[in-house]
KOLDRENLUM-284253 format. One record per residue (C-alpha): residue number from 1; x, y, z. Coordinates in Angstrom, 3 decimals. Example, Ala and Ser with C-alpha at 12.3 -4.5 7.8 and 13.67 -1.06 7.14 Angstrom:
REM residues 2
[1,[12.300,-4.500,7.800]]
[2,[13.670,-1.060,7.140]]
END
This chain:
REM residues 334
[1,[-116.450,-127.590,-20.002]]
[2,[-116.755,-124.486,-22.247]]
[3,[-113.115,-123.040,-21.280]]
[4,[-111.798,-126.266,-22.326]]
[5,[-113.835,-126.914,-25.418]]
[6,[-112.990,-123.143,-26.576]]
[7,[-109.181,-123.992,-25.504]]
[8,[-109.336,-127.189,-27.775]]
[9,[-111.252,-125.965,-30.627]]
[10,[-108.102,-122.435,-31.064]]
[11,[-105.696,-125.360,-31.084]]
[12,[-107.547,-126.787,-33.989]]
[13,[-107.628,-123.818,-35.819]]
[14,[-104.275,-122.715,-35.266]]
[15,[-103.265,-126.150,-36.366]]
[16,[-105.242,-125.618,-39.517]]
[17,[-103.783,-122.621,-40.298]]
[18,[-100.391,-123.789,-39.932]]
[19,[-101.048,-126.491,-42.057]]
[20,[-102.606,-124.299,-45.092]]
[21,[-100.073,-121.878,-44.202]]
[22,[-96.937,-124.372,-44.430]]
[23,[-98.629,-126.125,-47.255]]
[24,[-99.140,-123.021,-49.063]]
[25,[-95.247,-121.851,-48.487]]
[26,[-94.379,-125.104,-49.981]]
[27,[-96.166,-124.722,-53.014]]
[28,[-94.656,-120.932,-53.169]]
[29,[-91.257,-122.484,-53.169]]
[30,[-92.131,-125.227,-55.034]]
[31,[-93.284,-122.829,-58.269]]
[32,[-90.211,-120.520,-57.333]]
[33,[-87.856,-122.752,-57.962]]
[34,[-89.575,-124.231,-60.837]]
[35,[-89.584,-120.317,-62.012]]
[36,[-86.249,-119.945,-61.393]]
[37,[-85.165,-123.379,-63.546]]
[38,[-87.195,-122.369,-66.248]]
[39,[-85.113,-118.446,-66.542]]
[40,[-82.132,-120.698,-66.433]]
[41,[-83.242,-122.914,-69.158]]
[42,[-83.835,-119.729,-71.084]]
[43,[-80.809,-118.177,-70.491]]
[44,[-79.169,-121.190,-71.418]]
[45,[-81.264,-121.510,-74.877]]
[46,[-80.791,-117.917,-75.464]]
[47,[-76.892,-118.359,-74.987]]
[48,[-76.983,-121.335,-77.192]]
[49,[-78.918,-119.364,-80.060]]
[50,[-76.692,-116.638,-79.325]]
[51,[-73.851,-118.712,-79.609]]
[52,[-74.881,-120.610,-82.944]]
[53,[-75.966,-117.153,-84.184]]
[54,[-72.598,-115.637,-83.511]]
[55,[-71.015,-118.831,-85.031]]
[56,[-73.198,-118.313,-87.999]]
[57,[-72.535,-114.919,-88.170]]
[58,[-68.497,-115.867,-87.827]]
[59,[-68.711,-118.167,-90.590]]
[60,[-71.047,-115.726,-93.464]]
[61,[-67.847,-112.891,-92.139]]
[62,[-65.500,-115.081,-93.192]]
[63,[-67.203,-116.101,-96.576]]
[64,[-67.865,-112.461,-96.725]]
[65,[-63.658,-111.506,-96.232]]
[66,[-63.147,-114.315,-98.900]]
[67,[-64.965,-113.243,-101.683]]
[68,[-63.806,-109.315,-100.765]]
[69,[-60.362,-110.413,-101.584]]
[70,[-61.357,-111.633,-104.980]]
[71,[-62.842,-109.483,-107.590]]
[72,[-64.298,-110.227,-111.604]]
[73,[-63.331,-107.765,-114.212]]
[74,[-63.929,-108.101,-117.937]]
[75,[-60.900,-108.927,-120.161]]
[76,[-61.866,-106.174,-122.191]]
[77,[-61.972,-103.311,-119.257]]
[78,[-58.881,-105.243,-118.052]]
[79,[-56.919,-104.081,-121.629]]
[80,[-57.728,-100.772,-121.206]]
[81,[-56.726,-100.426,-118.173]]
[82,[-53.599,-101.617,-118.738]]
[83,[-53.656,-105.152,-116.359]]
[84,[-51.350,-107.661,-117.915]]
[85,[-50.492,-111.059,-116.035]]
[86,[-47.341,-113.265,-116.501]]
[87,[-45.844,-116.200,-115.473]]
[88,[-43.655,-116.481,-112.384]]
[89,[-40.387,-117.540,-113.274]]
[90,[-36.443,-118.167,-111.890]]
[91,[-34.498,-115.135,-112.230]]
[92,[-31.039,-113.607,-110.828]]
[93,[-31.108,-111.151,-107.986]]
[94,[-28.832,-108.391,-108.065]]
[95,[-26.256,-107.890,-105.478]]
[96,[-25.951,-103.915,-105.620]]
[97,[-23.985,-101.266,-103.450]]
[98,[-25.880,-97.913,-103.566]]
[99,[-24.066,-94.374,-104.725]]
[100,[-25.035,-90.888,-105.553]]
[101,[-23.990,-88.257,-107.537]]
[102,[-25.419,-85.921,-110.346]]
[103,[-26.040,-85.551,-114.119]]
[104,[-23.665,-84.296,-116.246]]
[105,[-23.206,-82.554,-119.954]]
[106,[-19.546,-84.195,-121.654]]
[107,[-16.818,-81.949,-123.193]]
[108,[-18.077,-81.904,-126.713]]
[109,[-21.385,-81.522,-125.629]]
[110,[-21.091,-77.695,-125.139]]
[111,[-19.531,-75.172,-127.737]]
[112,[-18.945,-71.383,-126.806]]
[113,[-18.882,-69.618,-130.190]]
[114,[-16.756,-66.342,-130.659]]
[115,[-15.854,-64.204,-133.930]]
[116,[-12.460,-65.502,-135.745]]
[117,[-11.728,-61.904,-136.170]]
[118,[-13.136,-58.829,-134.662]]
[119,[-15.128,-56.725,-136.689]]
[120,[-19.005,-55.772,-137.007]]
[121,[-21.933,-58.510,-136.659]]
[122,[-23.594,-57.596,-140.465]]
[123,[-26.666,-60.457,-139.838]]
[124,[-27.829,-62.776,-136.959]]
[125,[-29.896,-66.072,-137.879]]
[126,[-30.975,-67.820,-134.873]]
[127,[-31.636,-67.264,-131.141]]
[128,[-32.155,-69.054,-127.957]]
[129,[-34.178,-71.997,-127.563]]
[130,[-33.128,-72.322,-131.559]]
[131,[-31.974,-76.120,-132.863]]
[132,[-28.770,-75.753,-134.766]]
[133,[-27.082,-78.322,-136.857]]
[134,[-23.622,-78.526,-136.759]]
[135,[-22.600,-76.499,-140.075]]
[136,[-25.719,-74.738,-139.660]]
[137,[-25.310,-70.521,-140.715]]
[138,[-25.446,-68.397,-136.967]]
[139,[-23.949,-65.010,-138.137]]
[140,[-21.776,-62.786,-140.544]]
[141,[-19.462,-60.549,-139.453]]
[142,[-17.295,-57.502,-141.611]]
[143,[-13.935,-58.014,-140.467]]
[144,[-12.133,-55.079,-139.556]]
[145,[-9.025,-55.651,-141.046]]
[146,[-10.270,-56.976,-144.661]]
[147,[-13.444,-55.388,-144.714]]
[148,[-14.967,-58.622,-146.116]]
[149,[-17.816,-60.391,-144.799]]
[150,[-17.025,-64.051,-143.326]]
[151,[-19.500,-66.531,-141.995]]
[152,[-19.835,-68.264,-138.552]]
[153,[-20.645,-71.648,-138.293]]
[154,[-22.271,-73.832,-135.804]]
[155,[-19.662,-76.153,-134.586]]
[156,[-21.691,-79.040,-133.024]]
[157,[-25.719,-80.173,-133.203]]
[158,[-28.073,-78.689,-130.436]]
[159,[-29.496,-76.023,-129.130]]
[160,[-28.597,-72.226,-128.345]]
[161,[-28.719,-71.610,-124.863]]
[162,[-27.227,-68.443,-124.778]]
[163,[-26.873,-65.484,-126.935]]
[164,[-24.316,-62.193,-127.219]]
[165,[-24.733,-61.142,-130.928]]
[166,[-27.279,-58.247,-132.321]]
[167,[-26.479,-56.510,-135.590]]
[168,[-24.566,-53.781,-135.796]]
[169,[-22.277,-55.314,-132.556]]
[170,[-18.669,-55.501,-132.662]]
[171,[-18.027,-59.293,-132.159]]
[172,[-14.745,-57.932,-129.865]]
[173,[-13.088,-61.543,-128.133]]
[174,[-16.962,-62.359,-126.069]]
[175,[-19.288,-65.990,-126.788]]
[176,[-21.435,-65.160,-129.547]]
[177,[-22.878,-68.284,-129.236]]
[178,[-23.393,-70.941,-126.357]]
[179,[-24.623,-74.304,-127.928]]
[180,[-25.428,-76.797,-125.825]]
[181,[-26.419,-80.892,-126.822]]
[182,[-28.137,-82.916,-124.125]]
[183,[-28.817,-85.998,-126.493]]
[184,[-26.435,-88.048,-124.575]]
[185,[-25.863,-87.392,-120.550]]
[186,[-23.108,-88.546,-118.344]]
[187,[-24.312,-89.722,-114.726]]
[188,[-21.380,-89.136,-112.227]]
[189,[-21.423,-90.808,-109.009]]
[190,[-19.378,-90.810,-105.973]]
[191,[-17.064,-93.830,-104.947]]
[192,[-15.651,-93.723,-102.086]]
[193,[-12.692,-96.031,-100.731]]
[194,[-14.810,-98.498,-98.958]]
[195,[-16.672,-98.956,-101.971]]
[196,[-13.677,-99.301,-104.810]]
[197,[-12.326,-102.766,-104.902]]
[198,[-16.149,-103.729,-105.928]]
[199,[-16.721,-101.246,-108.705]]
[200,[-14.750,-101.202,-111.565]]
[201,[-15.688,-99.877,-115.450]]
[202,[-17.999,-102.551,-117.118]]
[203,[-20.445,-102.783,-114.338]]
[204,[-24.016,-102.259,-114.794]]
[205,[-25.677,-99.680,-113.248]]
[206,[-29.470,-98.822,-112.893]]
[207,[-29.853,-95.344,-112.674]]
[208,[-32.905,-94.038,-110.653]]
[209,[-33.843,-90.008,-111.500]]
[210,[-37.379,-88.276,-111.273]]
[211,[-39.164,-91.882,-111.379]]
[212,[-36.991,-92.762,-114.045]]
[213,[-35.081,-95.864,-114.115]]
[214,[-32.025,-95.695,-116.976]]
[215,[-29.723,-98.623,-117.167]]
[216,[-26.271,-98.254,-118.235]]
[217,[-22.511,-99.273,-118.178]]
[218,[-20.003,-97.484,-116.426]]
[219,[-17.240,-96.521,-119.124]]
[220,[-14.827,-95.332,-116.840]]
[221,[-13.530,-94.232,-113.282]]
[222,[-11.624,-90.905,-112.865]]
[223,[-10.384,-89.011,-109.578]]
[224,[-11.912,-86.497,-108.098]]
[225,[-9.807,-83.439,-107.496]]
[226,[-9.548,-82.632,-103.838]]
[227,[-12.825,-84.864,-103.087]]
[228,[-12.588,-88.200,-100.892]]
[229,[-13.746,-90.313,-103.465]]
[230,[-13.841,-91.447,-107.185]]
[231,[-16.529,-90.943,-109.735]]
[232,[-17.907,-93.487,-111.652]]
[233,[-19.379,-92.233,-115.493]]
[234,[-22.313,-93.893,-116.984]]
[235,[-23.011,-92.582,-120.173]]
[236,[-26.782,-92.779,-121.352]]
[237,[-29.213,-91.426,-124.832]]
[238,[-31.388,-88.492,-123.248]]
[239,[-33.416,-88.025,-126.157]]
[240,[-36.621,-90.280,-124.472]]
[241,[-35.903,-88.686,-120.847]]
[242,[-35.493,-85.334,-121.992]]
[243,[-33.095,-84.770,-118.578]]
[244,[-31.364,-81.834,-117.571]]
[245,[-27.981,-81.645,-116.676]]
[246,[-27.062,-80.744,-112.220]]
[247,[-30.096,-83.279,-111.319]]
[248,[-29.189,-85.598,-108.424]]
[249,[-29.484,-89.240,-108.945]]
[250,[-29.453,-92.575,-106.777]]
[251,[-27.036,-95.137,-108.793]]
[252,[-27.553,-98.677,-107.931]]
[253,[-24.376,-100.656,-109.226]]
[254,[-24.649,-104.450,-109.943]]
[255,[-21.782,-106.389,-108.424]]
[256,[-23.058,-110.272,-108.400]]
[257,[-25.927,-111.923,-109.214]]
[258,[-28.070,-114.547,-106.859]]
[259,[-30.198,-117.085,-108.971]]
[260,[-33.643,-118.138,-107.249]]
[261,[-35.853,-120.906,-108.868]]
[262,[-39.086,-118.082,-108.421]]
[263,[-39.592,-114.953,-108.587]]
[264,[-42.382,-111.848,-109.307]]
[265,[-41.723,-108.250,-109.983]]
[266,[-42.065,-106.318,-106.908]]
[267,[-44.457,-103.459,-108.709]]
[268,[-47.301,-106.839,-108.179]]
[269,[-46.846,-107.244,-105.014]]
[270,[-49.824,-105.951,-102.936]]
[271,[-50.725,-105.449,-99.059]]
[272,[-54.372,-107.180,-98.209]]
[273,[-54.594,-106.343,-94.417]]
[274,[-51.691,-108.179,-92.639]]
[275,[-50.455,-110.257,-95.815]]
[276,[-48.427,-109.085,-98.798]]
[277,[-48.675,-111.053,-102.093]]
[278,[-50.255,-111.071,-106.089]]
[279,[-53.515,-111.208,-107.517]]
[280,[-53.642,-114.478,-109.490]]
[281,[-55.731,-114.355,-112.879]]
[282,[-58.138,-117.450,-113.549]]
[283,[-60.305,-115.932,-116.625]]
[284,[-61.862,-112.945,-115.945]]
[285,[-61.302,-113.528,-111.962]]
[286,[-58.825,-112.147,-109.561]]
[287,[-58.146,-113.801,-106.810]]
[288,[-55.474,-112.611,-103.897]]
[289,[-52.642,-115.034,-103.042]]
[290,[-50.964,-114.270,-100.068]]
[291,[-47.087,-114.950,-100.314]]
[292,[-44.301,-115.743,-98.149]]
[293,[-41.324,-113.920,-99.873]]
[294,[-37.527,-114.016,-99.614]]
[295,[-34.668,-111.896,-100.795]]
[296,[-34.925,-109.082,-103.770]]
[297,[-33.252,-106.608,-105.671]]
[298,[-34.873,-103.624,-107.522]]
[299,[-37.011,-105.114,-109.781]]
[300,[-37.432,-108.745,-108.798]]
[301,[-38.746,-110.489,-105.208]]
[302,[-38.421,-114.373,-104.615]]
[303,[-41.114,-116.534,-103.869]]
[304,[-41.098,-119.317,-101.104]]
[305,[-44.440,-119.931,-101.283]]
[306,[-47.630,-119.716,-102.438]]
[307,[-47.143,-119.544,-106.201]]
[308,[-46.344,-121.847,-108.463]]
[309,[-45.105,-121.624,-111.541]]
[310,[-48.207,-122.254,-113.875]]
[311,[-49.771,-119.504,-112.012]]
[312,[-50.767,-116.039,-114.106]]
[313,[-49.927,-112.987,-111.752]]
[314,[-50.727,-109.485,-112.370]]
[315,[-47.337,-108.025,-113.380]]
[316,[-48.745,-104.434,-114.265]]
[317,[-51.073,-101.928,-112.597]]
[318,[-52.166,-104.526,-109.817]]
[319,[-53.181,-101.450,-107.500]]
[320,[-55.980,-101.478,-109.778]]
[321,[-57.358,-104.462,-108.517]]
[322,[-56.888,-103.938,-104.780]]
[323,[-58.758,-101.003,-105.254]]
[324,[-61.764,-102.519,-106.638]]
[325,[-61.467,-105.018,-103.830]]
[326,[-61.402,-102.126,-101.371]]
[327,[-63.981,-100.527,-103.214]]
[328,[-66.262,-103.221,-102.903]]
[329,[-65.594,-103.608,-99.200]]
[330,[-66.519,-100.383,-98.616]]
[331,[-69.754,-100.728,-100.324]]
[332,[-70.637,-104.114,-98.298]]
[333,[-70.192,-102.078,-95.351]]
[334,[-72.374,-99.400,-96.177]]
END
């Protein structure tokens, strides 16, 4: 009976043991996998908060970019800074052909003074860099012949650019004098036979020369000795450029005219990032209006869209703006 009873009472046990042990592994998966669901449910929250976060976070960038492309300045700051808005408005595009050439003194816009008769140079009144007026008193000479004292004259308004008289000289047959006027300059520029049958004398031509911008009519067209090409003469008042003459210059010469129902200057028009456009004035703010633009000449760009006509764009010194803009930015981001 005892082998038995021991034999029966192990089986019991083990049975036991299997049960706590199975029941036990149960309850170990059983809170495993309810571990494991509740990570996932986290991970999924955090993914969501992440996700309205970032959309938050989206949206306040975009609000941000919006008000960095707009910008308040007083209308006071504005005038001394030289920002001045206009209206948009139709305007004629100039068809233009493109020519070069050079600047250019006219024939009576240089005088080379010599004695009428030889003799000695008695007195000498001016010098270079001296401003004559025609008439104007530049020497006296003894003549050797009649032993009297004659005067020499300026012939012509300017200024002395070069001179060969001292006292005490003999005048002999050399310049005395070289008097030069660059009041009024001639621009020549090249024409060559592709280019002929669409310029002719009349046409107007905007003259671009060390960031000057001259506008003028050609007066005439004249060969070129043993060149390949015409030249072209625009005549133009030097006395606000103060130019010298042998500077090269771009000519661009008007040959037809496009009308377009809108259009800005193209000194306003402004890259923000990827777009080009204008700052449009409300007040004191400054707002930037991207564009979609169309064809142009020099001065003048058509609008397609995004301006109307009622709307005041910044017409001068617009940089200005976009670099308080960018200014600003910068700031935000530090």
């Amino acid at each position: 009976m005892k082998p038995f009873l021991f034999i029966t009472l192990m089986l019991l046990v083990g049975m036991t043991y299997n049960s706590s042990y199975a029941a036990k592994a149960h309850d170990d998966k059983h809170n495993h996998e309810q571990e494991q669901d509740h990570q996932e449910h986290s991970k999924a929250d955090d993914g969501h908060e992440d996700e309205t976060r970032g959309h938050k976070d989206d949206h306040g960038d975009k609000s941000g970019h919006e008000e960095e492309l707009s910008t308040k300045i007083d209308p006071n700051m504005a005038a001394q800074v030289g920002i001045e808005a206009t209206l948009p408005r139709s305007q004629e595009l100039n068809q233009t052909i493109t020519s070069y050439g050079s600047l250019a003194t006219g024939p009576k816009q240089l005088s080379h003074v010599r004695a009428r008769y030889t003799g000695m140079i008695k007195s000498v009144k001016y010098s270079i860099g001296d401003y004559v007026k025609r008439g104007d008193l530049l020497a006296r000479v003894e003549s050797n012949e009649s032993l009297k004292v004659y005067s020499i004259l300026s012939p012509i308004a300017g200024t002395i650019v070069q001179r060969h008289a001292n006292t005490g000289e003999v005048t002999q047959e050399q310049v005395l004098f070289s008097i030069a006027n660059f009041d009024t300059l001639w621009a020549e520029f090249r024409i060559y036979h592709v280019q002929q049958a669409q310029v002719s004398a009349g046409h107007t031509v905007n003259i671009a020369v060390n960031k000057h911008l001259i506008a003028g009519k050609i007066a005439h067209i004249i060969p070129a000795i043993n060149k390949p090409y015409q030249l072209a003469r625009v005549q133009f008042n030097n006395k606000v450029h103060g130019l010298s003459p042998g500077l090269l210059v771009e000519g661009h010469i008007v040959t037809g005219n496009i009308p377009v129902a809108l259009a800005v200057k193209k000194s306003a028009i402004q890259s923000m990032g990827e777009q080009q456009g204008v700052f449009v004035q409300e007040g004191d703010q400054y707002k930037f209006a991207p564009l979609q633009l169309g064809r142009s000449d020099d001065a003048y760009i058509e609008v397609l869209s995004g301006l109307d006509a009622k709307q005041f764009y910044v017409s001068k010194n617009s940089y200005l703006i976009k670099a308080d803009i960018e200014k600003s930015e910068a700031e935000h981001e530090h």
